[in-house]
DOBADO-871836 format. One record per residue (C-alpha): y, x, z. Coordinates in Angstrom, 1 decimal, padded with zeros to 4 digits. Last residue first. Layout:
DOBADO-871836
<c2:Y&c1:X&c3:Z>
...
***
This chain:
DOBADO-871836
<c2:-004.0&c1:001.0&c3:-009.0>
<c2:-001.2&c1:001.3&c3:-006.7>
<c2:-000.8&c1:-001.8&c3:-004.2>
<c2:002.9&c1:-002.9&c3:-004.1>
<c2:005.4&c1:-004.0&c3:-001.0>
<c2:008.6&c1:-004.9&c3:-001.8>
<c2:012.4&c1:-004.7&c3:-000.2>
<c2:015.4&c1:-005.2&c3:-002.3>
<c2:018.8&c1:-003.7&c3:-000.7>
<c2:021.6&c1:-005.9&c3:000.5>
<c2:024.6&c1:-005.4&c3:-002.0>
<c2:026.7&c1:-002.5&c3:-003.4>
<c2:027.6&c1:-001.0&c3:000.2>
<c2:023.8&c1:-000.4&c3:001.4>
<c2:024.4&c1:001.5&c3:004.8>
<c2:025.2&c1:-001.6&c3:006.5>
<c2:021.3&c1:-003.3&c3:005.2>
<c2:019.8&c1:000.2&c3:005.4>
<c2:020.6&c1:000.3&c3:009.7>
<c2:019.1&c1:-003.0&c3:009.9>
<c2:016.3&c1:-001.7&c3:008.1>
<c2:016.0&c1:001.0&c3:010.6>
<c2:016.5&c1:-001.1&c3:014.2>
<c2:013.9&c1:-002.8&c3:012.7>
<c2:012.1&c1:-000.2&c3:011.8>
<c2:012.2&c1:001.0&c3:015.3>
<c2:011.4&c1:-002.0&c3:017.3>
<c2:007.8&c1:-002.4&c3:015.6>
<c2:006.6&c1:-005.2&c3:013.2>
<c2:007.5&c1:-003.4&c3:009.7>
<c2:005.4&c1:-000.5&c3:011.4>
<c2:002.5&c1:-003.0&c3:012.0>
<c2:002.8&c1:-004.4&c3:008.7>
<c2:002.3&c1:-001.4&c3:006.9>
<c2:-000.5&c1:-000.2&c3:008.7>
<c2:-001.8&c1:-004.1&c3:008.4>
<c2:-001.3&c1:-003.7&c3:004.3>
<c2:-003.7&c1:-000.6&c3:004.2>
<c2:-003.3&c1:002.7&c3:004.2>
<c2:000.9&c1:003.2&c3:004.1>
<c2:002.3&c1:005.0&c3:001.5>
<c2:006.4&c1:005.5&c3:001.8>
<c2:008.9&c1:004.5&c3:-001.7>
<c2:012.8&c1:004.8&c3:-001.4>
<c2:014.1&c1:003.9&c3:-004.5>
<c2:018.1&c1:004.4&c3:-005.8>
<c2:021.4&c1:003.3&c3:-007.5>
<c2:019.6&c1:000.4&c3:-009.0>
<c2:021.3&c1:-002.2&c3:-011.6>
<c2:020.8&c1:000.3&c3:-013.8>
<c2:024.2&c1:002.1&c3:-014.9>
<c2:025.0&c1:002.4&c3:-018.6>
<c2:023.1&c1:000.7&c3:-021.4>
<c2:022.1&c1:004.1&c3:-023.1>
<c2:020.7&c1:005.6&c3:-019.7>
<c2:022.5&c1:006.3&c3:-016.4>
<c2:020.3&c1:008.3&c3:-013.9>
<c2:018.4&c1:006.2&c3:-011.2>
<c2:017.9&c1:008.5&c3:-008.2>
<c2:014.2&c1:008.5&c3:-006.5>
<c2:012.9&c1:009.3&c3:-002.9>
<c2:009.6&c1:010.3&c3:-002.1>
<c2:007.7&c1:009.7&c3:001.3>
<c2:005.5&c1:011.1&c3:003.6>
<c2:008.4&c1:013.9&c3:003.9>
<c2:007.7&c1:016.0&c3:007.0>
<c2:010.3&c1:018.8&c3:007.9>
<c2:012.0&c1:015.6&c3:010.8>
<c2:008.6&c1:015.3&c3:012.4>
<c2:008.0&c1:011.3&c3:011.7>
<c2:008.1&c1:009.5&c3:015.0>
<c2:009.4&c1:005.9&c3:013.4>
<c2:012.7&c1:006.2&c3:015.0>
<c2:013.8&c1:009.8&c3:014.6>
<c2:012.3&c1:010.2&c3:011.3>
<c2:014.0&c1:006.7&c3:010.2>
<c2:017.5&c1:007.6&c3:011.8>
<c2:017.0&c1:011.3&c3:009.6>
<c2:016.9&c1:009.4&c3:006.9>
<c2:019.6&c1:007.2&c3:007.6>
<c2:022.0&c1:010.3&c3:008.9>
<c2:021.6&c1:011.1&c3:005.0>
<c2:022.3&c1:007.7&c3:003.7>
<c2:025.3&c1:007.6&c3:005.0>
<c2:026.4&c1:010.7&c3:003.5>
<c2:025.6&c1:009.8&c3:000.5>
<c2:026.5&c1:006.1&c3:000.5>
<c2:029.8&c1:007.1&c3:001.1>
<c2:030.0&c1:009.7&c3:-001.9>
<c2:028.3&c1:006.7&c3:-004.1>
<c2:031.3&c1:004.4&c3:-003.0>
<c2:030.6&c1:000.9&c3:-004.2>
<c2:027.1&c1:001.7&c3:-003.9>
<c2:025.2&c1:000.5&c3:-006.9>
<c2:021.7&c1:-001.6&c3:-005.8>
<c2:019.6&c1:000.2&c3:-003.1>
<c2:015.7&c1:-000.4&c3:-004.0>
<c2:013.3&c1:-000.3&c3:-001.2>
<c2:009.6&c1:000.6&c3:-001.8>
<c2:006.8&c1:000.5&c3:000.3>
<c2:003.4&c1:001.5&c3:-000.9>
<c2:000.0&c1:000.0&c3:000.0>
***
């Protein structure tokens, strides 16, 4: 099970930045993760032909199985987390799914 969160534009990319550095390390504090441990990748959206996508950005983290997932979602931490990506997430409230990799 993967989760991915998609930011939409920022309405200040420098803001969002910074912001969403001390995010990161929020989520390693709060979740336990040893801050030189990446279990998950992050991805920037270039501009193509059409301009802009309609997505600044993708956070995606593996979980094992859907109840893994679900029990992080569930604890006080990642809560206090994905409150923390709503404020940082200036272009809109970021997109939240949950995908199985085939």
């Amino acid at each position: 099970m993967n989760l991915v969160v998609l930011y939409p534009q920022p309405t200040d990319p420098e803001k969002f930045e910074s912001d969403y550095s001390a995010h990161i390390k929020l989520l390693h504090e709060k979740t336990g993760i040893p801050q030189n441990v990446k279990p998950y990748t992050i991805t920037k959206f270039l501009q193509g032909p059409e301009g802009n996508p309609p997505f600044y950005q993708m956070f995606t983290m593996p979980f094992e199985s859907l109840e893994a997932l679900n029990e992080v979602m569930a604890s006080q931490g990642m809560k206090e987390v994905a409150a923390d990506a709503n404020r940082i997430s200036t272009g809109g409230a970021p997109t939240i799914l949950i995908g199985k990799s085939s």
